[in-house]
Every structure is written in C-alpha cells, then in structure tokens.
N, C-alpha and C positions, 0 to 999 in steps of 0.2 A: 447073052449076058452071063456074067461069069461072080461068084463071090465070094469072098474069103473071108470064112470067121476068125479071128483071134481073141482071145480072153485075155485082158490085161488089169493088172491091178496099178492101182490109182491112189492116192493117198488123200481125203476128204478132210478139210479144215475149214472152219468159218474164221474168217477175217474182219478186225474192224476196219470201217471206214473211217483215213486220218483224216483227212477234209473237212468232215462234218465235227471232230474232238478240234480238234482246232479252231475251224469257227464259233466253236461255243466257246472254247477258250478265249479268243478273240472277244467276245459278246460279252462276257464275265466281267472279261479288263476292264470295258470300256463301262460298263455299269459299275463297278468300284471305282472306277477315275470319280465320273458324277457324283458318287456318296463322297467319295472325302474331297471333293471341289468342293459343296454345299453343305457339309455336315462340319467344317473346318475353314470359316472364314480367312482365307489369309489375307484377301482383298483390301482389308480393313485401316492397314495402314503402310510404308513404306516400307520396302525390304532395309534390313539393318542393316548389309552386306554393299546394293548397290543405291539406295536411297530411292530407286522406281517403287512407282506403284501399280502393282500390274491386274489389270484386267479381269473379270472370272473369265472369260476364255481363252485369256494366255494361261492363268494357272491349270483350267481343263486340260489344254494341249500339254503342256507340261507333265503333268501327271499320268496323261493316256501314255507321254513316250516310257512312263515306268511299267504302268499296268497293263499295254498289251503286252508288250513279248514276256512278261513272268504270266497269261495268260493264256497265251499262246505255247511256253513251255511246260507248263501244268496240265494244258488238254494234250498237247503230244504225249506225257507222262504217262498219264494215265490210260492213252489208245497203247501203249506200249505195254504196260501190266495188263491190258486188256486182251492186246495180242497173244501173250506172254503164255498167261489162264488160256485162252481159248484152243493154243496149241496145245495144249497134253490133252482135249478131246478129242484130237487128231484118230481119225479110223479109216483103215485100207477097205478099201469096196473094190468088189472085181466089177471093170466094166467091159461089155461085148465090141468090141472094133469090127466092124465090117466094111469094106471096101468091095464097092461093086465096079465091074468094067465093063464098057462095052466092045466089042472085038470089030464092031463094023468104024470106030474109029482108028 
C-alpha cells in the first residue's frame, strides 16, 4: 500500500439552515392569521363590497394567504442577515488529504 499526504487549506464557515428560518417564518404567519382572525371580528356582518357574509374560516384562509408568504419572506430575511454576519467568521484551516492505494488492484 502506498500514500500520499497533501496539505490543503480549506475555508470553514457556519451556515444557517434556510428550512428551519422559514418554517418558523411559516409558523409566525400562520399564528398572526389566528390573532387578527379572532382579535378583529369581521364575521360580524356582511362585507360592504360583496354583501356575503363570510365565515371565520374563510376569513382565517384569507388572511394566512397574506400572513404566510410576508412570513415566509421575513424568516428568509433574516437566514440571509444571518448568513450574511456568520461569513465574515469565515477562517481558512489546513486540512491533511491523504489518499491510500492499493497496488495489488
């Protein structure tokens, strides 16, 4: 067997995870849809506009289609300030490469 050391440097940075700022973003929305569905009766009487009167879980759906994607775009936001700050901790580390062979292959 045979092996070759090489010393390489490498550039070490922590990363956020977008998935998890976004699901919480997600999570937010839809927790502020419910506060101003039930903190803000609209139910109460006939829209002025079409004369229906709608549901609390029409106006829930209603409302989530406002509050998730600005929910959804505020945890991206902030995974991005976050990425943003975490790259200037960015530090080069040497790391060892070694490659073994075997000669009977």
């Amino acid at each position: 067997m045979t092996a070759e050391h090489r010393i390489e440097t490498a550039r070490l940075r922590r990363s956020p995870r977008y998935a998890a700022f976004l699901l919480v973003g997600a999570g937010l929305g839809i927790l502020v849809a419910v506060l101003l569905t039930f903190l803000f009766d609209g139910t109460a009487e006939p829209s002025a506009t079409t004369g229906v009167e709608y549901s609390t879980s029409q106006v829930f759906g209603f409302v989530c289609l406002v509050c998730i994607p600005v929910g959804l775009a505020l945890g991206g936001g902030v995974a991005l300030v976050a990425d943003r700050m975490l790259a200037r901790r960015a530090r080069n580390v040497l790391v060892d490469h070694e490659r073994v062979t075997d000669p009977a292959e």
